[in-house]
N, C-alpha and C positions, 0 to 999 in steps of 0.2 A: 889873465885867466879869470874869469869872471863865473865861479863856480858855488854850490853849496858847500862840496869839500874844504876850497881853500877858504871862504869864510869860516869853517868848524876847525882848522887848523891856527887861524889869528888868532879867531875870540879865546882857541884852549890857550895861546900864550900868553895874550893881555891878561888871562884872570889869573891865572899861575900867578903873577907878581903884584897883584892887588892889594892883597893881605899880608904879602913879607915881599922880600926883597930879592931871594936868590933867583935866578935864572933858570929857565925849565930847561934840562936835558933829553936831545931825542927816543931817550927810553923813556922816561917821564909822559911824555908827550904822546907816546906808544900807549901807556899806561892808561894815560886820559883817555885817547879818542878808540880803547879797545881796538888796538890795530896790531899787527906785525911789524918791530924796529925796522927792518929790511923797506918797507912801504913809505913809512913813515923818514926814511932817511933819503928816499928819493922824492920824494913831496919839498922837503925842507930845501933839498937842492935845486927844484923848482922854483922855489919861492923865495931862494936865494940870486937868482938866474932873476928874476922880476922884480929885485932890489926892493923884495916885502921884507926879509928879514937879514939880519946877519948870522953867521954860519960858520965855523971854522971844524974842520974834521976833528971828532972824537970830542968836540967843547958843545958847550950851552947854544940856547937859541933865543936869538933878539929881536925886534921888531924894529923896524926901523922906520924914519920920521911916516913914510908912504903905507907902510905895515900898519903901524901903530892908527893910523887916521880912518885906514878900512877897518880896522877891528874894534876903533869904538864905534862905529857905525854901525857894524852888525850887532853888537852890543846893545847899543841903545834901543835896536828893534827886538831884539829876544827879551829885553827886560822891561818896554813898554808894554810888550804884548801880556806878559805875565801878569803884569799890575794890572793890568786891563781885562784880562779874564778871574782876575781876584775880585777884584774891583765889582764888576760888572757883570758876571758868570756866575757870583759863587764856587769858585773851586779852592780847593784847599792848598794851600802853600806847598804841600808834599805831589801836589797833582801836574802845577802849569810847565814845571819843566820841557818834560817831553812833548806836549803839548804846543808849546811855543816854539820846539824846536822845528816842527815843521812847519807852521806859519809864518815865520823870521823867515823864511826864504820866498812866499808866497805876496805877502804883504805890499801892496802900492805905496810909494814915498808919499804919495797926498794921502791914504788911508793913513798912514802912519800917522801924518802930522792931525788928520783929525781926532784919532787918537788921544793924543800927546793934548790937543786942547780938550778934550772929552774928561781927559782925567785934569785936568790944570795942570799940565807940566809936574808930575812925581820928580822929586829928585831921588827918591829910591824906589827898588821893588820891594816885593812881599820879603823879601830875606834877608832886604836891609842892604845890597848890592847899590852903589850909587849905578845912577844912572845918567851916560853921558848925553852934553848938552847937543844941538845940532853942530855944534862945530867940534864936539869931540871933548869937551871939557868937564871935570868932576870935580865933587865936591867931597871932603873925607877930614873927620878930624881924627885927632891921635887915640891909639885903639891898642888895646892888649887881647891875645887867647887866654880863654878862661883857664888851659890847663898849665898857663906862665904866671896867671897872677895871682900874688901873694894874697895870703889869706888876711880878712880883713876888708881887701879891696872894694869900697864902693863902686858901679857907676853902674853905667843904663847897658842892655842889649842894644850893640850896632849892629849885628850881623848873626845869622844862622845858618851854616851851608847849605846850601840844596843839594851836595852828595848824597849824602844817606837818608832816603824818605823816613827811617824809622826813626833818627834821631831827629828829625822835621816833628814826626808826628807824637814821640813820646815829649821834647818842650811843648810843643802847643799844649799838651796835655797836663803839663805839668804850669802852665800858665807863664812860661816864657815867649814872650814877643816884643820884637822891636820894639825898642823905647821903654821897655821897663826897667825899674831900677834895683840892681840885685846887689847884696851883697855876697863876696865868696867866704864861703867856711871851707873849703875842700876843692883839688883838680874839680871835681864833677857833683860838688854839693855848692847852692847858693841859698841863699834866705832872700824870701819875697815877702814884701810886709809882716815879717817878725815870724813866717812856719818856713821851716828849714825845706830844699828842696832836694832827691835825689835825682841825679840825670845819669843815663846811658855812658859806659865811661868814653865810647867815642865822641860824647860832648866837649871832653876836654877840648880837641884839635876842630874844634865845629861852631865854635859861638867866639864872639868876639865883647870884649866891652870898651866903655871908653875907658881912655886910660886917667 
């Protein structure tokens, strides 16, 4: 089934397990793609039916080897197109989301790939999302949430979620971007070159560092 849906139902479960470990639940899942559990539980048994994912009533939802290889796929084009309208558009990191999501389904495999050398192969987007290689491959080193690490803790920004535009748009503001290197004083206060910083408290669950 070769759909925009069921690309929008892989990629919500490849990214679900990106950043931790636990396995997304069909209400989860509901929750992501703003849908009705009822909907979303006949999708998955679709997509269970077409050996994209694993399934077992009332449990989590898996992807499985065939799963896993179309949703970095899709993957890779939502988060090439984003660098690429950052890139190359000027748009703001809180902007290409949506944006991208309707192009990822429009986009020619040779457009993409001229893309992809346009920018010289990004290994990440604007949010610090690795992005996978053409055969589905990522690259991620070890990473703590800000609102887990101890205070003290040095390292750089990996990651900013693109959930929430306003906590997109209050770090930039506050001069958090990929690759900078923070220290924590608080869940949602860091020091950047020696002035303390205050963040939005849904920072805590929103920014990643290295560990």
């Amino acid at each position: 089934m070769a759909s925009p849906a069921v690309d929008d139902y892989l990629k919500a479960i490849y990214a679900h397990t990106e950043w931790q470990d636990e396995r997304i639940t069909p209400s989860q899942l509901a929750g992501e793609l703003g849908l009705v559990p009822s909907s979303v539980t006949e999708m998955v048994q679709k997509l269970a039916a077409q050996g994209l994912v694993d399934h077992r009533p009332y449990g989590p939802v898996a992807l499985t080897t065939a799963g896993l290889r179309r949703a970095a796929a899709i993957t890779r084009r939502h988060r090439l197109i984003e660098t690429w309208l950052v890139r190359e558009y000027g748009y703001s990191w809180d902007e290409v989301h949506d944006e991208a999501e309707v192009l990822e389904h429009a986009v020619s495999d040779r457009l993409l790939d001229r893309i992809d050398e346009r920018l010289d192969h990004p290994r990440f987007d604007p949010h610090g999302d690795a992005i996978p290689d053409a055969s589905g491959r990522v690259e991620r080193e070890p990473f703590v949430l800000l609102g887990l690490a101890p205070v003290g803790h040095v390292g750089r920004v990996l990651r900013v979620s693109d959930r929430d535009p306003d906590v997109l748009r209050a770090a930039e503001a506050a001069g958090v971007e990929v690759g900078v290197e923070v220290a924590v004083l608080a869940p949602t206060t860091i020091d950047i070159d020696g002035a303390p910083v205050e963040l939005p408290s849904a920072a805590s669950g929103a920014v990643w560092l290295s560990a």
